[in-house]
PAZAPA-4460 file (N, C-alpha, C; in steps of 0.05 Angstrom, whole numbers, plus 32768, in hexadecimal, padded with zeros to 4 digits):
% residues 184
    n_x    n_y    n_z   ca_x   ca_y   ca_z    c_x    c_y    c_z   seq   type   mol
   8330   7F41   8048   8322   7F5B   804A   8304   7F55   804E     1      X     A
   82FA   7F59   8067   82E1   7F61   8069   82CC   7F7A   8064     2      X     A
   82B2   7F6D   8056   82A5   7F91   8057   828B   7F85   8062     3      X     A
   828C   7FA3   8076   8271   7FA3   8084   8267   7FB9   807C     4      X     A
   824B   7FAC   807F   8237   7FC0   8072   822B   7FC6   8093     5      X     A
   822C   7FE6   8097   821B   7FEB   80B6   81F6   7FF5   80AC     6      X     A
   81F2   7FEE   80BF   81D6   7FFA   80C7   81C8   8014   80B7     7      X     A
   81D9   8029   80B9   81E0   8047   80AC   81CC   803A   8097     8      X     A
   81ED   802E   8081   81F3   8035   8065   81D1   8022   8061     9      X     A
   81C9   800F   8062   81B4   8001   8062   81A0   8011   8061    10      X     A
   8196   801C   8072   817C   8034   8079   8184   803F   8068    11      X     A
   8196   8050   805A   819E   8065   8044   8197   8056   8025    12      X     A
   819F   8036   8026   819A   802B   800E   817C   8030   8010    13      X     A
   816E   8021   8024   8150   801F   8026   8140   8036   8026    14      X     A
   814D   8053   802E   813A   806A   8027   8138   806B   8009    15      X     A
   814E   8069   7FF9   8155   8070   7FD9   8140   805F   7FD0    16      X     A
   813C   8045   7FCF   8125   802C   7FCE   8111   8040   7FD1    17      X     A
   810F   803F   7FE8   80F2   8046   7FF3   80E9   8068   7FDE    18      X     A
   80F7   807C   7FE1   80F7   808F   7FCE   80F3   8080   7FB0    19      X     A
   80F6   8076   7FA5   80F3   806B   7F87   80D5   805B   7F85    20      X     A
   80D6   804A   7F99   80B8   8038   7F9C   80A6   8050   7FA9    21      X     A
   80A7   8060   7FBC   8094   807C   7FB7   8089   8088   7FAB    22      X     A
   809D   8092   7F98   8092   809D   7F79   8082   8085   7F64    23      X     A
   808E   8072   7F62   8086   8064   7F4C   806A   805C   7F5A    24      X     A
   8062   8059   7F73   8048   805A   7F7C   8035   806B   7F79    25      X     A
   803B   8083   7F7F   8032   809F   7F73   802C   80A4   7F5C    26      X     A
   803A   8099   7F4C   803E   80A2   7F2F   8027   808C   7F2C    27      X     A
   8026   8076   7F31   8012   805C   7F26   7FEE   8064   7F2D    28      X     A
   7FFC   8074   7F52   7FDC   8077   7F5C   7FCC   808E   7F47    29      X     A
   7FD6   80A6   7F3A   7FD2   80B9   7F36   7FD0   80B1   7F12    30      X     A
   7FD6   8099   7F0E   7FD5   8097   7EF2   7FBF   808D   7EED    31      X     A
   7FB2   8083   7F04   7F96   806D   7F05   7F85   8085   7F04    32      X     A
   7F89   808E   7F1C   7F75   80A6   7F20   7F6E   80BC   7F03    33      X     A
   7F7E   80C2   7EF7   7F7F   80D0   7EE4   7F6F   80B9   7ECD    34      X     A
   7F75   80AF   7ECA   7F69   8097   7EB2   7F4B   808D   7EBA    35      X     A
   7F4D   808E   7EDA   7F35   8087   7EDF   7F16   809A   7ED8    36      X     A
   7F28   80B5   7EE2   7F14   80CE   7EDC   7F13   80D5   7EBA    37      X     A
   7F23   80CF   7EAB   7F1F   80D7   7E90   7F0B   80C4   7E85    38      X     A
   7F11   80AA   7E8E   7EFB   8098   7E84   7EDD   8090   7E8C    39      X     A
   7ED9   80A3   7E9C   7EC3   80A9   7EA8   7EB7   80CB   7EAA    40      X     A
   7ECB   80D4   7E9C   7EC1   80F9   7E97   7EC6   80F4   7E74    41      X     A
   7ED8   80F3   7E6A   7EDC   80FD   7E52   7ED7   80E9   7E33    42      X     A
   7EE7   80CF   7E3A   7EDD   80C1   7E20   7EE5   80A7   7E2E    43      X     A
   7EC5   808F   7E31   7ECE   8072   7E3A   7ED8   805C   7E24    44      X     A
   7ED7   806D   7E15   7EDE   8056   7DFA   7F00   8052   7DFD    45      X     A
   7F0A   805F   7E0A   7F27   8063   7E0E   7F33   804F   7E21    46      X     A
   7F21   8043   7E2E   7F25   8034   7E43   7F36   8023   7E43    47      X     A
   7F37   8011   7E2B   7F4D   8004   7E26   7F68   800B   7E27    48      X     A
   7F67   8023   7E23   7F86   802C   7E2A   7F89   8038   7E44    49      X     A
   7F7B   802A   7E56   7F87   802F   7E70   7FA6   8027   7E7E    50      X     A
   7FB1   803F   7E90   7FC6   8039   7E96   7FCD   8018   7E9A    51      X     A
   7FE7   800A   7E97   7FEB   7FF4   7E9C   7FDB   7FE1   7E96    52      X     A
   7FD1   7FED   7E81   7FC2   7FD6   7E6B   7FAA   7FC8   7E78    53      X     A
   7F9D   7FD5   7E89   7F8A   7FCB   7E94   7F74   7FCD   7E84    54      X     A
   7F5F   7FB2   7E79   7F4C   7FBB   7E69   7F39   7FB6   7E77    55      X     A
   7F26   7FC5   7E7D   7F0C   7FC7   7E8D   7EF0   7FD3   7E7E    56      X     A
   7EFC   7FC7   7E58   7EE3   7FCF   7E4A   7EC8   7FC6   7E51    57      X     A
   7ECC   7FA7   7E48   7EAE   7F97   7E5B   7EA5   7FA1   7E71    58      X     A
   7EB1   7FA8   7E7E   7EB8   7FAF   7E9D   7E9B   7FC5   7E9A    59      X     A
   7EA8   7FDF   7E92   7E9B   7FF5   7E8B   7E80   7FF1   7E77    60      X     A
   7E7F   7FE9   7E68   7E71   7FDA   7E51   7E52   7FCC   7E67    61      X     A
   7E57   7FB9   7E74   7E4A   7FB0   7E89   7E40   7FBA   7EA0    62      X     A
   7E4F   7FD9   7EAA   7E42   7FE8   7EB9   7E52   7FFE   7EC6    63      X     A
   7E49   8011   7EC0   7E62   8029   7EC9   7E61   8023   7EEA    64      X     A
   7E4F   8023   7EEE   7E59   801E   7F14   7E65   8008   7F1B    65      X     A
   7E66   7FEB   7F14   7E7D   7FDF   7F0F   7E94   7FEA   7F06    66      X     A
   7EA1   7FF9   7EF9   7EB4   8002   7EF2   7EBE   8014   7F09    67      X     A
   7EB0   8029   7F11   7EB5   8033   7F23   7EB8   8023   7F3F    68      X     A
   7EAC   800D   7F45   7EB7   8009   7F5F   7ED2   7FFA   7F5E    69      X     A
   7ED5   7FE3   7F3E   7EEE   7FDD   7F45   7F03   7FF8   7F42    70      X     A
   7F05   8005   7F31   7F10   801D   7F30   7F16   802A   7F44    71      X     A
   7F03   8029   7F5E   7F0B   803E   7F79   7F1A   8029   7F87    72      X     A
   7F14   8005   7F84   7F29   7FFC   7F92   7F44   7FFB   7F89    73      X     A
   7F49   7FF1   7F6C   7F66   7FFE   7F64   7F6F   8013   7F70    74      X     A
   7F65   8035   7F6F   7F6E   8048   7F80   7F72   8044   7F93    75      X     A
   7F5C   8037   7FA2   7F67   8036   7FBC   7F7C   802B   7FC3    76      X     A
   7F82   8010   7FC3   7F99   7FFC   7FBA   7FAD   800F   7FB5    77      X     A
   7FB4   8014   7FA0   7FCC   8027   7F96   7FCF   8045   7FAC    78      X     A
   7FC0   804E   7FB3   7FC5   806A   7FC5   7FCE   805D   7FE1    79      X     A
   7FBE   804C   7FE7   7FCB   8039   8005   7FE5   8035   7FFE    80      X     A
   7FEF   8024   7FF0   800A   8020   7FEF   801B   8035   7FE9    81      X     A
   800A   804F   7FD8   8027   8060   7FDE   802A   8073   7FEF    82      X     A
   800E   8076   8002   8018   8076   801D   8022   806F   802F    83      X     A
   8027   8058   802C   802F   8044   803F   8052   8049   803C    84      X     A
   8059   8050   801C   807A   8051   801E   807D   8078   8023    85      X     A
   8063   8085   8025   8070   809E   8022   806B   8099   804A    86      X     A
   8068   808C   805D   8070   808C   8078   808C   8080   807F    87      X     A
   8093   806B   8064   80A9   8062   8069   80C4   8077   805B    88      X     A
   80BC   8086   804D   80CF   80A2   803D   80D0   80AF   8060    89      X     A
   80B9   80B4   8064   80B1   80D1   8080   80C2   80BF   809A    90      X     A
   80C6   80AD   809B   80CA   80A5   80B4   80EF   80A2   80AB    91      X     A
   80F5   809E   8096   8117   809E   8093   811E   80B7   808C    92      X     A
   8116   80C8   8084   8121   80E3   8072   8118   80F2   8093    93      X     A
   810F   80ED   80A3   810E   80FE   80C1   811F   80F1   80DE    94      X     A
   8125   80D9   80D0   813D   80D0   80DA   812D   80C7   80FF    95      X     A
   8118   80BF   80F6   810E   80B4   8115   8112   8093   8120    96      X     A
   8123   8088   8109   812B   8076   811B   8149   8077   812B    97      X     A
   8147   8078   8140   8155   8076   8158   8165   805A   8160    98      X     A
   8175   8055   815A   817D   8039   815F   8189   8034   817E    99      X     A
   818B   8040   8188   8192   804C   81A8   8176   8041   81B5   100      X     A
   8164   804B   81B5   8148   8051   81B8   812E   8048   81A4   101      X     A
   8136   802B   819B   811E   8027   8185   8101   8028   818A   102      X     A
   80F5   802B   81B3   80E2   8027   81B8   80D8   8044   81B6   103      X     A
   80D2   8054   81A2   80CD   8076   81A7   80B2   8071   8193   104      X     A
   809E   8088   81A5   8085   808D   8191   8084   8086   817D   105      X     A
   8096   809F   816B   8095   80A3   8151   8096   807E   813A   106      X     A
   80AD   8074   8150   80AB   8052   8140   808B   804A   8144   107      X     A
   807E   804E   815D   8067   803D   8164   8057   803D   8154   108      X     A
   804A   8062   814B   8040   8068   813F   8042   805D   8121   109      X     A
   805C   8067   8119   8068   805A   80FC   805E   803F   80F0   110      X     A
   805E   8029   8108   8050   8012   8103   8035   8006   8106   111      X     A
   802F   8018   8110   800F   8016   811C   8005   801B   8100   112      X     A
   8013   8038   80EE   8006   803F   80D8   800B   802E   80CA   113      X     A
   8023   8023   80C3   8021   800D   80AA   800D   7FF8   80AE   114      X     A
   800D   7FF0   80C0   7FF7   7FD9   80C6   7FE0   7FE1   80C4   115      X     A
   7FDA   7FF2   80C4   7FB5   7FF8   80BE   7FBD   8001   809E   116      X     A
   7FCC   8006   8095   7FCD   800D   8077   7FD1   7FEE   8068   117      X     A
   7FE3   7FDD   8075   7FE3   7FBC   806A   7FBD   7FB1   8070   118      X     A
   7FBD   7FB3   8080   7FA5   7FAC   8082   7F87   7FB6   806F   119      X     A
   7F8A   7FD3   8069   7F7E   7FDC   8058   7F80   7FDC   803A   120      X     A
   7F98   7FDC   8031   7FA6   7FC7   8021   7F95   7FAB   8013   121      X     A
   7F9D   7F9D   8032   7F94   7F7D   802F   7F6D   7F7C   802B   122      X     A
   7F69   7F97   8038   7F43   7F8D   8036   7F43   7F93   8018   123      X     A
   7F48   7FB4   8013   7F3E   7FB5   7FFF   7F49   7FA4   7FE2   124      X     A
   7F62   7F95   7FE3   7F66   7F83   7FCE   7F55   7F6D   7FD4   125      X     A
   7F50   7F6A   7FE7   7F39   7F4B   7FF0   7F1D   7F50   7FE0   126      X     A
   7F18   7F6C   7FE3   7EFA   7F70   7FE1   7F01   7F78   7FBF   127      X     A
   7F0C   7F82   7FAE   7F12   7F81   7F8E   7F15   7F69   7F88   128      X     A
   7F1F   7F59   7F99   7F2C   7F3A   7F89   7F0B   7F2E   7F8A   129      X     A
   7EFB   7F2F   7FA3   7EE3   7F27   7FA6   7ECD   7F2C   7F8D   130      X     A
   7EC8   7F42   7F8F   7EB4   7F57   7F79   7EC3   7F51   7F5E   131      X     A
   7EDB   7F50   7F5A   7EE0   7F46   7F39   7EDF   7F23   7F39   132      X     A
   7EDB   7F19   7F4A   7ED3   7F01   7F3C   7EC0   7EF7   7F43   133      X     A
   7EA8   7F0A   7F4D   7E91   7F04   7F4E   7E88   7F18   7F2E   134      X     A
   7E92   7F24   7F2B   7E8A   7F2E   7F12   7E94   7F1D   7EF7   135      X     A
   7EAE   7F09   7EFA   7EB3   7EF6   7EE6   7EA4   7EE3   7EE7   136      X     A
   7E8F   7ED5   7F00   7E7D   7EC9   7F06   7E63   7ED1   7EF1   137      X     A
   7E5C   7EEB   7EEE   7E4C   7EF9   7EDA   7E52   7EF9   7EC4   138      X     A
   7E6A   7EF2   7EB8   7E6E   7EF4   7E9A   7E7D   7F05   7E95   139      X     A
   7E84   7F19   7EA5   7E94   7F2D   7E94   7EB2   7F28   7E97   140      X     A
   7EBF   7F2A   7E79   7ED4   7F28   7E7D   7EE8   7F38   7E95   141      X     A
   7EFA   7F3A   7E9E   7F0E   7F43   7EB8   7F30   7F44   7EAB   142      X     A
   7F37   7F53   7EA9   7F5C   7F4B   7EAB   7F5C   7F41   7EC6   143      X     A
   7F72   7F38   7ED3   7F87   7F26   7EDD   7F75   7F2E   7F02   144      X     A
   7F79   7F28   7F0D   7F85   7F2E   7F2E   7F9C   7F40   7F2D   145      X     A
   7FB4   7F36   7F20   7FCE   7F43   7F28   7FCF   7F5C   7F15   146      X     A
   7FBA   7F5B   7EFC   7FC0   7F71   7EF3   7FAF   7F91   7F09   147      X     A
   7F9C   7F85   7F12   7F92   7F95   7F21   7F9B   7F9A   7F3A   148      X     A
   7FAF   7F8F   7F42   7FC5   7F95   7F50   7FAB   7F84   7F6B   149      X     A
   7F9A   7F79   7F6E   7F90   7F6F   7F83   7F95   7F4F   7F88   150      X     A
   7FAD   7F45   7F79   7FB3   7F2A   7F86   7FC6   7F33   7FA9   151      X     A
   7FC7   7F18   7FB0   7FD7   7F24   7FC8   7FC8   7F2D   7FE5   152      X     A
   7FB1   7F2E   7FDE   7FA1   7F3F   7FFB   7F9D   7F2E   8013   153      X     A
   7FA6   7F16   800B   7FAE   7F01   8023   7FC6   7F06   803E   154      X     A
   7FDC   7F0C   8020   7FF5   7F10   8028   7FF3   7F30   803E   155      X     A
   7FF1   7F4F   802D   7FE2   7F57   8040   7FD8   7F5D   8053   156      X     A
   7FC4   7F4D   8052   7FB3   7F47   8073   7FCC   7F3F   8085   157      X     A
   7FD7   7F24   807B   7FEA   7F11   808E   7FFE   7F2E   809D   158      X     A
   8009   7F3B   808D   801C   7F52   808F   8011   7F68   80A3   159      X     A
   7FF6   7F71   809C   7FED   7F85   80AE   7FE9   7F7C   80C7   160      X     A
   7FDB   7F5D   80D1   7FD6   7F52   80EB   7FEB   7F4A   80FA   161      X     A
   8008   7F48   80E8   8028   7F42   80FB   8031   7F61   8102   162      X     A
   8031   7F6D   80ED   8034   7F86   80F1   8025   7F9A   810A   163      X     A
   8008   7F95   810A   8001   7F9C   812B   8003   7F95   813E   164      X     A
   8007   7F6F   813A   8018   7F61   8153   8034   7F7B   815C   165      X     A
   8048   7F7A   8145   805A   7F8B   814F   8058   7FA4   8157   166      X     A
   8044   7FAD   8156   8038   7FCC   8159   8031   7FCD   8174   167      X     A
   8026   7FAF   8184   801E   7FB4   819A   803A   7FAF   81AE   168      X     A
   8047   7FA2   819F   8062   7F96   81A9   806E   7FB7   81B7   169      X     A
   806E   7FC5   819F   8085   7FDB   81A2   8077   7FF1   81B6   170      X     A
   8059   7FE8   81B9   8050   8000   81CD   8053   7FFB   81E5   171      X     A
   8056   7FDB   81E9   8059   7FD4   8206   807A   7FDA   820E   172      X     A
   808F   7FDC   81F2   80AB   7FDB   81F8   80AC   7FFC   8200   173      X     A
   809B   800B   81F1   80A2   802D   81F9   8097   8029   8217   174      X     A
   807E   8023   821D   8078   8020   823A   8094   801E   824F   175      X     A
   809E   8002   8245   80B4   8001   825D   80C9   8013   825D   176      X     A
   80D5   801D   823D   80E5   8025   823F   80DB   8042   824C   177      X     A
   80C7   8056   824C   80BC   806B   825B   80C3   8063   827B   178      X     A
   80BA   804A   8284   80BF   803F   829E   80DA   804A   82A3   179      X     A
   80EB   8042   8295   8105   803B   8297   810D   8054   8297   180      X     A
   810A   8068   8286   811B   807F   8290   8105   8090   82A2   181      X     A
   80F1   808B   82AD   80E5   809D   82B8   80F3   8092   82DF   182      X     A
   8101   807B   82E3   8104   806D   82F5   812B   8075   82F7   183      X     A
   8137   8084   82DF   8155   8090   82E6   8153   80A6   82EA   184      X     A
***
């Protein structure tokens, strides 16, 4: 007895994925944001109990505008990526891949965007990973790279620059394929 798994049921596993890593992106970006603004409107002494245990007392302690810029790169970081899966929710829950026809706009587009979102991604974890350890250079203590979710901005980059290789790939494949039915 053989079992095959088709194409379908796969995309259907990977939307359910992709729906679950959406939210929990959301939920992470929006938890920053919220923590970020209370600790900068309401009480900084709280700081320590920032979501996911991020401690950015010294941090704050040493200079609120330090705080705030790593703080807007975390956000940023975290809202990129869960945009990046709410195109990959929008692009399966509208059912635009075509397996007949994989060279269609809607794909071109689709990838064009992830790749400027990997890429934006990869700067802005480059440029947090940079600025926090030019600030551990200064003395102030830092949690982790990975806790600030900016390890990785290598990886990233590598991802967004294959990814627009393929981006240019699929514009030249819609080209022909336009050729191609504009010529039956």
């Amino acid at each position: 007895m053989e079992i095959k798994i088709g194409t379908k049921l796969i995309l259907q596993v990977l939307h359910v994925l992709s729906w679950i890593i959406f939210l929990g992106l959301c939920f992470e970006a929006g938890a920053l944001i919220v923590n970020a603004i209370m600790t900068l409107t309401l009480d900084a002494t709280e700081i320590k109990r920032l979501w996911m245990l991020i401690d950015l007392s010294d941090l704050y302690k040493y200079g609120s505008h330090h705080y705030v810029v790593i703080m807007s790169q975390i956000i940023i970081v975290a809202v990129l990526k869960a945009l990046m899966f709410y195109l990959i929710v929008k692009i399966l829950y509208e059912n635009k891949l075509d397996m007949a026809q994989p060279f269609n706009h809607a794909m071109g587009r689709f990838i064009s965007l992830i790749s400027y979102l990997a890429l934006g991604i990869g700067f802005f974890s480059a440029w947090g990973m940079k600025y926090t350890k030019g600030l551990i250079l200064e003395g102030v203590f830092m949690p982790g790279l990975d806790d600030m979710h900016f390890d990785g901005s290598d990886v990233w980059l590598f991802m967004g620059i294959i990814l627009l290789i393929i981006a240019q790939i699929f514009k030249r494949g819609i080209e022909i394929q336009t050729e191609n039915d504009l010529t039956i």
